[in-house]
C-alpha positions as CSV (number, residue, x, y, z in Angstrom):
1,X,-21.5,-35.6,-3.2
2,X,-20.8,-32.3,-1.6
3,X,-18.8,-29.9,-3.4
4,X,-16.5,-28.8,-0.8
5,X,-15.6,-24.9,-0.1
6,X,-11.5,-23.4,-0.2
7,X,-11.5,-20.5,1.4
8,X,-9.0,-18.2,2.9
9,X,-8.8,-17.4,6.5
10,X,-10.6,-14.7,6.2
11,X,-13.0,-15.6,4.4
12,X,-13.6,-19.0,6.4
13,X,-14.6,-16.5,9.8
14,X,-16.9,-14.8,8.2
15,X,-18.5,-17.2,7.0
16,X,-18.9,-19.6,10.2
17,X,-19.8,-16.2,12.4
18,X,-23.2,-16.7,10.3
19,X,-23.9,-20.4,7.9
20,X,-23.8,-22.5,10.8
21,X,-26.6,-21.0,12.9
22,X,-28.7,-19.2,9.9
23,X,-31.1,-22.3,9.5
24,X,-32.2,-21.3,13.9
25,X,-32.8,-18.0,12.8
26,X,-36.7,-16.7,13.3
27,X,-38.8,-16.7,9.9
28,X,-35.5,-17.2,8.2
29,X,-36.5,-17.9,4.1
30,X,-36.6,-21.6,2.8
31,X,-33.2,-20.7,1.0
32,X,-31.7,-19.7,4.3
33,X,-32.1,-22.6,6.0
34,X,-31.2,-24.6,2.5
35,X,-27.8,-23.0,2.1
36,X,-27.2,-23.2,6.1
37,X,-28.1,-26.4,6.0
38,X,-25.7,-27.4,3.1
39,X,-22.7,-25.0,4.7
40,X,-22.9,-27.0,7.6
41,X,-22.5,-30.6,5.7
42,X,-20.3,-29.4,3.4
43,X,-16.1,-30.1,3.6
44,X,-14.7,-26.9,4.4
45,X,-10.7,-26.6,2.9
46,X,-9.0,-23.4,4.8
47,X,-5.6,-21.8,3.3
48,X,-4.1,-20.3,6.4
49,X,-1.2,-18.0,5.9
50,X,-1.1,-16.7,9.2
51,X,-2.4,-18.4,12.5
52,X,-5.7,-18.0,13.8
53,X,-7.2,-17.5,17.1
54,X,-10.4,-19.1,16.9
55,X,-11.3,-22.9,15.9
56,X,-11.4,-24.5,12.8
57,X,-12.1,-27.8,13.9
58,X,-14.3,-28.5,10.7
59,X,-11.9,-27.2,8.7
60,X,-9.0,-29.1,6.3
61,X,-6.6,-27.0,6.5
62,X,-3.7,-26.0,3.8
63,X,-0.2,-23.9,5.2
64,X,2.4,-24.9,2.7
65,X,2.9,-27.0,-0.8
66,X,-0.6,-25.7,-1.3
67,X,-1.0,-26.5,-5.4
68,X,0.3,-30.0,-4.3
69,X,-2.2,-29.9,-1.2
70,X,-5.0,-28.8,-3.5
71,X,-4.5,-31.6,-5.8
72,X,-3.9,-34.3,-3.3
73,X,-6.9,-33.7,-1.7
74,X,-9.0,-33.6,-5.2
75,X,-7.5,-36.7,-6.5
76,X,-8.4,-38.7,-3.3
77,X,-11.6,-37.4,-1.9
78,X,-12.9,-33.8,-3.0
79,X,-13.3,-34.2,-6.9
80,X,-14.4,-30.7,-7.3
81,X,-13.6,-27.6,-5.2
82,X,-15.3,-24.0,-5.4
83,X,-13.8,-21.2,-3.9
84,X,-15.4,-18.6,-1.9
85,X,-14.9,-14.9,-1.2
86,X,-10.6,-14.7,-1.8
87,X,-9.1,-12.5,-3.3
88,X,-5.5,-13.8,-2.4
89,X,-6.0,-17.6,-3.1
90,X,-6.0,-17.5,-6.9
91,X,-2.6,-15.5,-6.8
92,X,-0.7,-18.2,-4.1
93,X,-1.9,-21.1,-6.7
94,X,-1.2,-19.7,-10.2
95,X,2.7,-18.4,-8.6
């Protein structure tokens, strides 16, 4: 099972500007190509307090109810969740 990534907005662009494509870079390492590989499979859970203008179209995304969202989601298909590169998403779940 893949472990699927929450992420804030943020956090979710930076991240596809670079993971998706990092495995087709020239003489890119073994662990590269490994972890761009895995980025790519993996389910990719976005908390989206404000709107976006690019795509997220591989991307579960979360606006409201998000503890509720979180746990729905974990209950039913996700079993575990690690979160990437927020500083904001720990605060909106523990208020």
């Amino acid at each position: 099972m893949l472990i699927p990534l929450l992420m804030g907005r943020v956090s979710y662009e930076l991240l596809n500007s670079y993971w998706p494509y990092a495995k087709d870079i020239h003489d890119a390492s073994a662990g590269t190509v490994d972890y761009s590989n895995w980025y790519n499979k993996a389910s990719k859970v976005v908390i989206l307090k404000t709107m976006s203008t690019g795509t997220m179209d591989d991307a579960i995304i979360f606006r409201d109810n998000i503890p509720e969202e979180i746990t729905a989601i974990r209950f039913t298909r996700l079993a575990i969740i690690t979160l990437r590169s927020s500083v904001s998403i720990p605060k909106r779940l523990s208020s």
